[in-house]
GUPA-923443 format. One line per field, with one value per residue (C-alpha): residue in one letter; residue number from 1; x, y, z; chain. Coordinates in steps of 0.25 Angstrom, whole numbers. Layout:
<nodes>
code	c(A;...)
pos	c(NUM;...)
px	c(X;...)
py	c(Y;...)
pz	c(Z;...)
unit	c(A;...)
</nodes>
This chain:
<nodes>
code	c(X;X;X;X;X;X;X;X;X;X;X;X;X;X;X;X;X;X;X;X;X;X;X;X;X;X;X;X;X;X;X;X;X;X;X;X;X;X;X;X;X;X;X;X;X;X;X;X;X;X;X;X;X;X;X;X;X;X;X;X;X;X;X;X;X;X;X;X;X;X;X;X;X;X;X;X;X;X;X;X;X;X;X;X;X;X;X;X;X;X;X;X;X;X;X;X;X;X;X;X;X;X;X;X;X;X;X;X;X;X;X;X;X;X;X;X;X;X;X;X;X;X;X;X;X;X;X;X;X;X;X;X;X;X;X;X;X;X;X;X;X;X;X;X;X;X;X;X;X;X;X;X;X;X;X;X;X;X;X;X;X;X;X;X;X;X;X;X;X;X;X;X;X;X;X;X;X;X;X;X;X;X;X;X;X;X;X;X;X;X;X;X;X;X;X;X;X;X;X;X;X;X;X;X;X;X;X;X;X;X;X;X;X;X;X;X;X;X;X;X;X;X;X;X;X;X;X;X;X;X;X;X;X;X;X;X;X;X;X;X;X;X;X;X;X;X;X;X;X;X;X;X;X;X;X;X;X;X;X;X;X;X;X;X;X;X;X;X;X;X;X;X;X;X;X;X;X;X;X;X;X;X;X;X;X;X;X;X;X;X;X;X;X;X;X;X;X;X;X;X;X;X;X;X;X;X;X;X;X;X;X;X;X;X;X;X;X;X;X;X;X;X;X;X;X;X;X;X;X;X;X;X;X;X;X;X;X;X;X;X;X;X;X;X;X;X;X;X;X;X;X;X;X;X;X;X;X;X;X;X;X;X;X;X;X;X;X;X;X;X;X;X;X;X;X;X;X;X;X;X;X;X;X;X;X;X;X;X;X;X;X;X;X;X;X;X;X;X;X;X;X;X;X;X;X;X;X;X;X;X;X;X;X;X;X;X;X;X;X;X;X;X;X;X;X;X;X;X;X;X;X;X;X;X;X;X;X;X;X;X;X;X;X;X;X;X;X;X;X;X;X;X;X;X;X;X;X;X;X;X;X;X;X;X)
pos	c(1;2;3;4;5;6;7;8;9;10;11;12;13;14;15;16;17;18;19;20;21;22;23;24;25;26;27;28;29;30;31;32;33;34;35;36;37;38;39;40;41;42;43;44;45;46;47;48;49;50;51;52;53;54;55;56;57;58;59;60;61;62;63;64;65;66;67;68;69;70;71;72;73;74;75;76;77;78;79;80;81;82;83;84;85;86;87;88;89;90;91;92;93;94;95;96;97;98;99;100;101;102;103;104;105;106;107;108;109;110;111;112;113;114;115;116;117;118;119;120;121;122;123;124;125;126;127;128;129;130;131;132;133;134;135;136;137;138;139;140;141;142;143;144;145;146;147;148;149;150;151;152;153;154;155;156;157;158;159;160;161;162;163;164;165;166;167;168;169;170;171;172;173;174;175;176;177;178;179;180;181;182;183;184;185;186;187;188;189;190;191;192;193;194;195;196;197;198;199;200;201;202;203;204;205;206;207;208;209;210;211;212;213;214;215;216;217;218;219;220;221;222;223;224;225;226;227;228;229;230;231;232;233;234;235;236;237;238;239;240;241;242;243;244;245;246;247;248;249;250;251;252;253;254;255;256;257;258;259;260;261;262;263;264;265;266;267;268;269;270;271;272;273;274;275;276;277;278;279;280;281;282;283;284;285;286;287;288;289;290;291;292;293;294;295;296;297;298;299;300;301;302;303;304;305;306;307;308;309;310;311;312;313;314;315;316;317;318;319;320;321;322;323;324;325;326;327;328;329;330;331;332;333;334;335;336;337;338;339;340;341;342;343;344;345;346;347;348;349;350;351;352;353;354;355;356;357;358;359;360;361;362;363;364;365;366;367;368;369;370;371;372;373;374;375;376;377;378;379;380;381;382;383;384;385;386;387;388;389;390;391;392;393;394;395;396;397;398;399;400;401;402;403;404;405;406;407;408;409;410;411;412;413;414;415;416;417;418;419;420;421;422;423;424;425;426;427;428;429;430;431;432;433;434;435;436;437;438;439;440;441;442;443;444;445;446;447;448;449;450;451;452;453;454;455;456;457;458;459;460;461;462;463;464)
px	c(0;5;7;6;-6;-13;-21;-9;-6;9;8;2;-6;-9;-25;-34;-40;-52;-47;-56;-54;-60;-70;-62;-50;-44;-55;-47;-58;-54;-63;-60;-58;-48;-33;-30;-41;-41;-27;-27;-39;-31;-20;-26;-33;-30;-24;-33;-38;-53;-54;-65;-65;-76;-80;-91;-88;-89;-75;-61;-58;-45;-46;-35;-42;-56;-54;-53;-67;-70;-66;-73;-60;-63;-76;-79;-78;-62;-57;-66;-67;-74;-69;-74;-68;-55;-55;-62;-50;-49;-56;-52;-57;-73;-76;-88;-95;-100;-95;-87;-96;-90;-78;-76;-64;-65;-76;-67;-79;-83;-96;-99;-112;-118;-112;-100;-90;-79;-62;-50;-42;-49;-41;-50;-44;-58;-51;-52;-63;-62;-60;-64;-55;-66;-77;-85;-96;-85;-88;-102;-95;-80;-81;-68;-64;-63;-74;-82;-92;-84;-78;-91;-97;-84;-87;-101;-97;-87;-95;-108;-98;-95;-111;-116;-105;-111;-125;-120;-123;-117;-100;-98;-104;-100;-86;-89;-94;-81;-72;-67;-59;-51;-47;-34;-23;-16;-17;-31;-36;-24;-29;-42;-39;-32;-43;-55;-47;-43;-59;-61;-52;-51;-62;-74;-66;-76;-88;-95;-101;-103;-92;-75;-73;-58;-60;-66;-57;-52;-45;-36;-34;-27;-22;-8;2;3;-6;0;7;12;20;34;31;37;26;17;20;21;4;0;7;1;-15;-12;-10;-22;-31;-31;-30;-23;-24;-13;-13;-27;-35;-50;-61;-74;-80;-95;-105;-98;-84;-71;-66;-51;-45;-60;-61;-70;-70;-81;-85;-95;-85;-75;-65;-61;-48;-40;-42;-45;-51;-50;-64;-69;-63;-53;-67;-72;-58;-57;-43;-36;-35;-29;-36;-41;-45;-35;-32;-18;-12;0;12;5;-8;-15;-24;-15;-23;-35;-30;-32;-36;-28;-32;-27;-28;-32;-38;-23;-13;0;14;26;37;43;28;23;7;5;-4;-17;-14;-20;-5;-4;-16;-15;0;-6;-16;-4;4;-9;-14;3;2;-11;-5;6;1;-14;-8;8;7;19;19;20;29;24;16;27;20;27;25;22;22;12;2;-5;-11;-15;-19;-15;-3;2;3;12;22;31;36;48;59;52;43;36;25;19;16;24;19;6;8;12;0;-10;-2;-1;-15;-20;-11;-19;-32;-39;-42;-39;-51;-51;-36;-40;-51;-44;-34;-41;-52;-36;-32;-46;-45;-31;-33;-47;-46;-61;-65;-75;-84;-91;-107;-113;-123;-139;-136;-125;-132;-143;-132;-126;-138;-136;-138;-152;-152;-163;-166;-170;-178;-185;-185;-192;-203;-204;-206;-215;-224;-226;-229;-240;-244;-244;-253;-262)
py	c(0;13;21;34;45;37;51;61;69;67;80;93;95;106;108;117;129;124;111;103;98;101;92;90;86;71;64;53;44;34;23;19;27;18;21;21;28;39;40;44;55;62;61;67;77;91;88;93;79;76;64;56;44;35;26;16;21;35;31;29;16;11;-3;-5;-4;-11;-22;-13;-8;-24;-28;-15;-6;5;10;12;27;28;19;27;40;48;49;64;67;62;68;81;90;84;94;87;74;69;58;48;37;27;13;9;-1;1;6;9;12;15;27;31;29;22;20;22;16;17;32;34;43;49;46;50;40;31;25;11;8;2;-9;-23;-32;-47;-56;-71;-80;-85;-87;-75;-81;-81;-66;-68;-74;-66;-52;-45;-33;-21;-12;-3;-12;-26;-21;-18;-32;-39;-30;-34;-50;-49;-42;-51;-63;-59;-56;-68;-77;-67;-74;-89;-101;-111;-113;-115;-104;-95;-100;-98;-84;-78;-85;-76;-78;-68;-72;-67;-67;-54;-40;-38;-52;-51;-37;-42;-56;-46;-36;-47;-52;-38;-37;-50;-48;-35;-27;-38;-47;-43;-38;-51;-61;-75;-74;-71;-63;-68;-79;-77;-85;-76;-86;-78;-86;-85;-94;-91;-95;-85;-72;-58;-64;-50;-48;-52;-67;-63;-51;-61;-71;-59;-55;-70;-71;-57;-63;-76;-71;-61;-75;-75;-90;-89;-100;-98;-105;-107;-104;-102;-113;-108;-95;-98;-96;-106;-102;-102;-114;-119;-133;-139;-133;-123;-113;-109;-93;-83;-71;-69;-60;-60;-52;-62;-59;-45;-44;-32;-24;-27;-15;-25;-31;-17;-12;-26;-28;-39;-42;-52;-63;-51;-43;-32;-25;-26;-11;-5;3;16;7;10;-1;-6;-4;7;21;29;18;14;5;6;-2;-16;-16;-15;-25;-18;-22;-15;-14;-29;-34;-38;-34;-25;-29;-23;-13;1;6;0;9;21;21;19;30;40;35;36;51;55;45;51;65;64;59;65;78;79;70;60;47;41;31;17;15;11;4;7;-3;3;-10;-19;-17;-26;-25;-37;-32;-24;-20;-29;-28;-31;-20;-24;-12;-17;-21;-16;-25;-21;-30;-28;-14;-6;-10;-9;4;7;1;9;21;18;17;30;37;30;34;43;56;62;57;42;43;48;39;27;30;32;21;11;19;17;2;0;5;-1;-15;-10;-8;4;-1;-13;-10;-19;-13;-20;-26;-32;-41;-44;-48;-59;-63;-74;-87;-91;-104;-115;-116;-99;-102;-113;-107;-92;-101;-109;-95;-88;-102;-98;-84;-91;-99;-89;-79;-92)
pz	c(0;-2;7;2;2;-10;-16;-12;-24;-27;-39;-39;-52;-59;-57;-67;-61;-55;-53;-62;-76;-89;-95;-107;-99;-100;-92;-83;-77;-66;-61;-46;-34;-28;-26;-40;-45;-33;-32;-48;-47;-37;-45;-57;-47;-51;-65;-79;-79;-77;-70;-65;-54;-53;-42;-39;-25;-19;-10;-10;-3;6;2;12;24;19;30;40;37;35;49;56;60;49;43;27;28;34;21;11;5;-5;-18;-20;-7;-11;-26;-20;-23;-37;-45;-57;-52;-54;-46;-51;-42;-53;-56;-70;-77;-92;-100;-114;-117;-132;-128;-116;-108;-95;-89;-72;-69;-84;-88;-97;-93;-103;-99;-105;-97;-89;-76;-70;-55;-52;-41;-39;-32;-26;-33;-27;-38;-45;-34;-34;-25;-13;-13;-6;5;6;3;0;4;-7;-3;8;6;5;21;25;20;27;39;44;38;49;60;56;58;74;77;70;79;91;86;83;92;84;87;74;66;75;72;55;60;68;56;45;33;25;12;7;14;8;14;14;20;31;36;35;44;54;56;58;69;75;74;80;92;95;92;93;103;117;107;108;118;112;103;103;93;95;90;76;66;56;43;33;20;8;-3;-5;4;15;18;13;0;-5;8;12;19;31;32;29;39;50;47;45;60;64;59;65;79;76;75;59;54;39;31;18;6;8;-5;-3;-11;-7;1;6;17;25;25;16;10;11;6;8;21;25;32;39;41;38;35;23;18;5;4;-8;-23;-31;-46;-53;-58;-71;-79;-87;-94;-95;-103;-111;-108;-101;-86;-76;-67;-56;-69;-67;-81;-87;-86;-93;-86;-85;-79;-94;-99;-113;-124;-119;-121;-107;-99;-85;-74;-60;-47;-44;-58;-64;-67;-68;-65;-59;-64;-64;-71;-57;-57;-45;-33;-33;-19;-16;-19;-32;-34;-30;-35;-48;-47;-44;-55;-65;-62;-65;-77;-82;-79;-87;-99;-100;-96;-99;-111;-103;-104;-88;-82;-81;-65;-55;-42;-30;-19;-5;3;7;21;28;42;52;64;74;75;64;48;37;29;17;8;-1;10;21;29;41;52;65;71;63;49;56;57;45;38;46;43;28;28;34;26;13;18;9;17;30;37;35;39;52;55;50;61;71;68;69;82;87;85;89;103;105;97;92;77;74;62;67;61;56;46;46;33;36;46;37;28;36;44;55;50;55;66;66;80;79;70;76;89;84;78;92;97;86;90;103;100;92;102;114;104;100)
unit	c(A;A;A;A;A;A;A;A;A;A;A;A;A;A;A;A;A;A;A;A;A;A;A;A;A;A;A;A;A;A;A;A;A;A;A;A;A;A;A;A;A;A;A;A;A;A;A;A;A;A;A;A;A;A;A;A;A;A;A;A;A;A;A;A;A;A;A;A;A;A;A;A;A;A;A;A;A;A;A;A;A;A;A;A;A;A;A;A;A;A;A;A;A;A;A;A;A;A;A;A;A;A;A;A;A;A;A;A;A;A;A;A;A;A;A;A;A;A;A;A;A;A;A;A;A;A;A;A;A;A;A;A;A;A;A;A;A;A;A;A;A;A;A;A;A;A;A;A;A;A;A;A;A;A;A;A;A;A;A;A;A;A;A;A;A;A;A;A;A;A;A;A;A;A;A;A;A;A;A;A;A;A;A;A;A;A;A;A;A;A;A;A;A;A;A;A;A;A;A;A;A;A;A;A;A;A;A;A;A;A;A;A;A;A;A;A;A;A;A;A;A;A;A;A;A;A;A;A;A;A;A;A;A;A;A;A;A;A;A;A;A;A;A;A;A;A;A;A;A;A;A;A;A;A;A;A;A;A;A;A;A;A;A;A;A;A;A;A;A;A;A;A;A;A;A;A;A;A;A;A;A;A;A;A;A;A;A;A;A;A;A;A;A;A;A;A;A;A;A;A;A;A;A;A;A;A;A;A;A;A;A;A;A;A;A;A;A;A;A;A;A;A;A;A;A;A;A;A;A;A;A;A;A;A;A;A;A;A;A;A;A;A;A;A;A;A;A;A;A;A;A;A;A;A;A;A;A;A;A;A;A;A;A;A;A;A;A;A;A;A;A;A;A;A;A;A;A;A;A;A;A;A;A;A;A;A;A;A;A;A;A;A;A;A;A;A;A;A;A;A;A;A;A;A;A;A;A;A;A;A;A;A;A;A;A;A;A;A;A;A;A;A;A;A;A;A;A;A;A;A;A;A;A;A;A;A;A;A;A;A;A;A;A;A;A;A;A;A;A;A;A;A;A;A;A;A;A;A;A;A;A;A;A;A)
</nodes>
């Protein structure tokens, strides 16, 4: 992750009078409001461009921090902002919501919810979504993590798990209840491992009466051979140490066969629980179907050095949607840095050749180490030789990610929402909304039922 400001300016532009531009200057339209796609707007603020974001959703989103709002330590509004907040200054800058449904690139036109809107140079960093390997029915029963409303769905699963146990008579649904599995064992599935069982033994540990929240069973799998498989093997062994002593059972070399109602499948083995995380595979939007060229297995769209589509004049494609390479023909990892750095480089790129005629260097990624937290206290650094564990990269990953918090205010919340909850052990955001228990209803007993008829007969009796 990189741990620079991701929308600070590095340039100062020249800005027409008013600060807007002219309707007949280059129109640049981005689609996606993410790192990539924010990061370029504000780039381009300023310029003699007119440029014009659109986004399905009204907010920026820190995807980094989606399991914290999943696990009840943060709430939406601290990891979210507005787009127009953010682009306010940007004179220059429109900012649609609307969602891509089409593009033709032959009539330079794309469509947002069924209207056609005119580009210049059209720049797609519309993201990646889950991608569950070929069983698309698995999503039913393991939700991932990519949006507001993916943490809010994990969140009351979770939650419901702990009040349903509250409820439950028999030992062993009780059991499948307090058991959670993460699926995935790189950075996202271990921070999400770590933070159910700070949630389980801290914050809920004296919250109940016929249930120990300490004792919920928390299974971490993934398929390879050893969690965090992009970090050094000693950093590695050191968080799957770190999770074991927080209670986290890891099962490696583990690939998953089946996810249904009664639990995950391993090697013919089930097994049995009501709440899962699906933190393992990504697959790019459909934008490569839309654009007719060729893409990978995750569908991400074959870019060229300057992260132009070969072959279609005035197209680029940033983000997780982007297979591009570094300099030694290694595709780069789909991280929030990649991103963002890519946004910097295209708004210079775009710069120089719509408005200085020059023709830009190929994009250089430049790696800013890898972050992972585990608990409290305890988290995973590697930046080129430098490796860091315990408390002091702990430190450094919370600090890393304040600073890469969009806007003043959700920097301070966040921090002291973390301080909050390291000097108490208690997570703030632990509502469960109405729907949310009509969606994951308690599974109805035969003896109730038996026994409100044996009463509803009585009532008939008495009143006969």
């Amino acid at each position: 992750m990189d741990i620079r400001s991701p929308f600070r300016r590095k340039e100062r532009q020249e800005t027409p009078p008013d600060g807007t531009a002219r309707a007949d200057a280059h129109h640049v339209v981005v689609v996606g409001a993410g790192f990539a796609g924010l990061s370029l707007a504000q780039s381009l603020g300023g310029t003699p461009l007119r440029v014009t974001i659109v986004d399905r959703r009204n907010y920026h989103l820190f995807q980094p921090l989606l399991y914290q709002v999943a696990t009840a330590v943060l709430t939406p509004g601290e990891i979210a902002e507005p787009v127009r907040r953010i682009l306010k200054r940007q004179r220059n800058v429109r900012v649609l919501l609307g969602e891509l449904d089409g593009i033709d690139t032959l009539r330079r036109e794309i469509s947002i919810d069924g209207e056609r809107l005119a580009y210049d140079t059209l720049v797609l960093a519309t993201g990646a979504t889950h991608s569950y390997f070929g069983h698309p029915e698995w999503e039913r029963f393991a939700p991932g993590l990519k949006t507001l409303e993916d943490a809010r769905r994990v969140r009351a699963k979770v939650l419901m798990a702990f009040e349903r146990a509250e409820l439950e008579k028999d030992p062993a649904e009780r059991e499948r209840l307090m058991t959670f599995a993460i699926i995935g064992g790189g950075p996202t599935g271990v921070e999400m491992a770590g933070a159910i069982a700070g949630l389980a033994r801290q914050s809920l540990a004296r919250d109940f009466r016929a249930i120990d929240p300490t004792t919920a069973r928390i299974v971490l799998i993934e398929a390879a051979p050893r969690i965090l498989g992009t970090f050094p093997e000693d950093l590695a062994a050191y968080a799957e140490r770190a999770l074991r002593r927080l209670g986290v059972t890891i099962l490696a070399g583990r690939p998953v066969e089946n996810i249904d109602e009664r639990g995950v499948t391993l090697g013919g083995e089930v097994i049995p629980t009501a709440t899962v995380v699906w933190a393992a595979g990504v697959a790019a939007s459909p934008v490569g179907r839309w654009l007719n060229v060729d893409t990978d297995k995750a569908g991400r769209v074959r870019v060229g050095p300057d992260l132009s589509v070969p072959g279609l004049d005035g197209v680029y494609v940033l983000g997780d949607l982007a297979l591009a390479h570094d300099e030694k023909d290694r595709p780069l990892p789909g991280l929030a840095q990649v991103a963002h750095q890519q946004g910097l480089y295209l708004g210079r790129a775009l710069r120089d050749r719509i408005l200085r005629g020059k023709t830009p260097p190929p994009f250089r990624f430049r790696s800013r180490g890898n972050l992972a937290v585990i608990g409290r206290n305890e988290a995973v650094v590697h930046w080129d030789t430098l490796k860091l564990k315990g408390f002091p990269a702990w430190l450094v990953w919370g600090i890393a990610h304040v600073y890469l918090l969009v806007g003043f205010q959700n920097r301070l919340l966040v921090s002291l929402r973390w301080l909050w909850s390291y000097l108490t052990h208690q997570y703030g955001s632990r509502i469960i909304d109405e729907d949310a228990v009509k969606r994951y209803p308690r599974k109805p007993k035969t003896d109730v039922v038996i026994e409100a008829s044996h009463v509803e007969g009585m009532r008939d009796h008495a009143r006969g």
